[in-house]
Structure formats: C-alpha cells, structure tokens
C-alpha positions in Angstrom: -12.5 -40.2 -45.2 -15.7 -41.6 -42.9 -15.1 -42.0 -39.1 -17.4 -44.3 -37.8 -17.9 -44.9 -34.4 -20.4 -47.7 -32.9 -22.2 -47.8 -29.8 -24.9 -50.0 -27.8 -23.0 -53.1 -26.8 -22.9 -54.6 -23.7 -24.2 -57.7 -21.8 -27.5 -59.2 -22.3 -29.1 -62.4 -21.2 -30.3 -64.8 -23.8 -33.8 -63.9 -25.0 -32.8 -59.8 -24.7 -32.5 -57.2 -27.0 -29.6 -54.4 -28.0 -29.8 -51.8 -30.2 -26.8 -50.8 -31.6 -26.3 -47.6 -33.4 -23.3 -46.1 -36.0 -22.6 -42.8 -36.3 -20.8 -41.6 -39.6 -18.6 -38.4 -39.6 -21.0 -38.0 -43.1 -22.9 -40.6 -44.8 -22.2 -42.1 -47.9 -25.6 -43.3 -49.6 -23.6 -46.0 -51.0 -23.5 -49.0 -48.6 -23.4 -49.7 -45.4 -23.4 -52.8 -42.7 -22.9 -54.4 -39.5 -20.6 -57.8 -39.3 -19.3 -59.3 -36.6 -16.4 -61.8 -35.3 -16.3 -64.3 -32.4 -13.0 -65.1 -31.5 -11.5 -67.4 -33.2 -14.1 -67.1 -35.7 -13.8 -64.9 -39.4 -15.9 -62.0 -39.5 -19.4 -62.2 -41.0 -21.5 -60.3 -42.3 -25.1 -59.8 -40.3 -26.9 -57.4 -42.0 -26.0 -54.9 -45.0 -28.3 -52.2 -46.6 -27.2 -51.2 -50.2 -27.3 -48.4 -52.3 -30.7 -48.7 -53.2 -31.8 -49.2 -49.7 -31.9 -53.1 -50.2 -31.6 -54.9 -47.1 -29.4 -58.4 -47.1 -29.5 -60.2 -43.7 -27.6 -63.3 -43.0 -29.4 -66.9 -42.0 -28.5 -66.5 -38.7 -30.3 -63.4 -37.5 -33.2 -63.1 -40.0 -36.8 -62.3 -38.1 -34.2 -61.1 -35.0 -32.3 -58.6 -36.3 -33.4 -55.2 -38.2 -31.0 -52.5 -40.1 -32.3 -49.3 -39.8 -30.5 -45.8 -40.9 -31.9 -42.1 -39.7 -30.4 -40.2 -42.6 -30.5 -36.6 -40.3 -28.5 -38.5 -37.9 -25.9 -39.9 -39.5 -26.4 -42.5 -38.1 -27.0 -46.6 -38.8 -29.0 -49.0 -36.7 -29.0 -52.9 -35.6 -31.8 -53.7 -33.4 -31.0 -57.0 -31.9 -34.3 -58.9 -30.3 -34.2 -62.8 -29.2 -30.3 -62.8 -28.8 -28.9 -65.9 -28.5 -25.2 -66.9 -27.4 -23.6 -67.4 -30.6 -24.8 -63.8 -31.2 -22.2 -62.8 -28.6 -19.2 -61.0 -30.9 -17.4 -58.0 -31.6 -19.7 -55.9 -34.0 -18.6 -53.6 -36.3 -20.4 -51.0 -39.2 -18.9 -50.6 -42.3 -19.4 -48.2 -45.5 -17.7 -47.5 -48.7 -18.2 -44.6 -51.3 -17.1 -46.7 -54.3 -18.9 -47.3 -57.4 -19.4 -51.1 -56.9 -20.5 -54.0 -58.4 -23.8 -56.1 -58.5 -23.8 -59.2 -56.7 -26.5 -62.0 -57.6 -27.1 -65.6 -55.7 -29.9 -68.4 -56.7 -32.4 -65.7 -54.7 -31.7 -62.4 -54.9 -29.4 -59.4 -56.4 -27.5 -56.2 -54.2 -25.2 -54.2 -55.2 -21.7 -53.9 -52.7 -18.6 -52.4 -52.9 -15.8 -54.0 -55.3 -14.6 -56.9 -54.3 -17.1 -56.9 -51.5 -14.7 -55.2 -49.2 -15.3 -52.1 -47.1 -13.5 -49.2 -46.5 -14.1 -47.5 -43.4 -14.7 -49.4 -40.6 -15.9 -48.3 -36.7 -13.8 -49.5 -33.9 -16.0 -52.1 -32.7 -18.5 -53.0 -30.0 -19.2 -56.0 -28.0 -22.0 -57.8 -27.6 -22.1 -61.0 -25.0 -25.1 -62.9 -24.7 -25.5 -65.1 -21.2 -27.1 -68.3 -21.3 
C-alpha cells in the first residue's frame, strides 16, 4: 500500500504560479503523475514521469508546467507558472508499483502501468485560477 497525500492548492489569479507537492508514505520508482478534473469534465492527465525518469506532459500545460520528484523526500512536485482558468481543477498524484507496459505514439515511447491505470491515488487538491 502507498498513501499519498497532495498539497499546494489554492487560489491564484491568472498569470500566477502554484507549486504543488505529493508526499508518498514510500516511493515506488515505478511511475508517478499528476491529473486533474474540472467538473463536469474526465480526468486528464497533466504531467507523468516514468520509470526511467521520462517526463510526458500534456498539450495543454507544456512550457508551464514542470514535474519534479526529491527522492529523500518522498515526495513529487508540479510547479504550475502562467496559470490560466481552464487550469482551475481538482489535482491529484498517482503511482503504481506494477511491472507495466510500453506505450508508443507517432512521437515518442513511456512506459506506464497496465492498462494505463493507477493504483494509489492522493485525495485531491484544488487549484482555481481567477480571471
């Protein structure tokens, strides 16, 4: 079992920055990420490292967003610079311990977990960005 448990939300005017940290009852060198969900919205994924330390950001939030990790924390990183307010969302990290699979599009290959679902997730924390 991995409890995770998020921090750093809050309310930010557009053009602000957040930076939202993870920390894992023990890490588990395998994969971890922050998604997030609007409401009424399915949850994405923002930014993901892999198992080999590969960082994967989504469209949205590339050049804004940065996934860090400080492996003698524990603990996982999303700086969040220039927010905009279709950033505003609940955010959540993720991890999973599973021997997964290799994932390839038209521009690049990571490995995630099977099926590309997580196992432990944090409890959320939200992030609203004002206008």
């Amino acid at each position: 079992q991995v409890q995770l448990v998020e921090s750093g939300g809050g309310s930010v005017q557009a053009g602000g920055s957040l930076r939202l940290s993870c920390t894992a009852s023990r890490f588990t060198y395998y994969y971890m990420g922050w998604f997030r969900q609007a409401p009424g919205k399915e949850r994405e994924g923002v930014a993901v490292m892999d198992s080999d330390g590969k960082l994967i950001y989504a469209d949205s939030v590339k050049g804004r967003f940065t996934i860090s990790k400080d492996n003698a924390k524990n603990t996982l990183y999303l700086q969040m610079n220039s927010l905009k307010p279709e950033d505003t969302a609940m955010y959540y990290c993720a991890t999973d311990d599973r021997t997964g699979e290799t994932w390839c599009n038209a521009t690049y290959c990571y490995k995630r977990p099977p099926g590309n679902e997580y196992t432990y997730w944090g409890q959320g924390t939200q992030v609203t960005v004002s206008s």
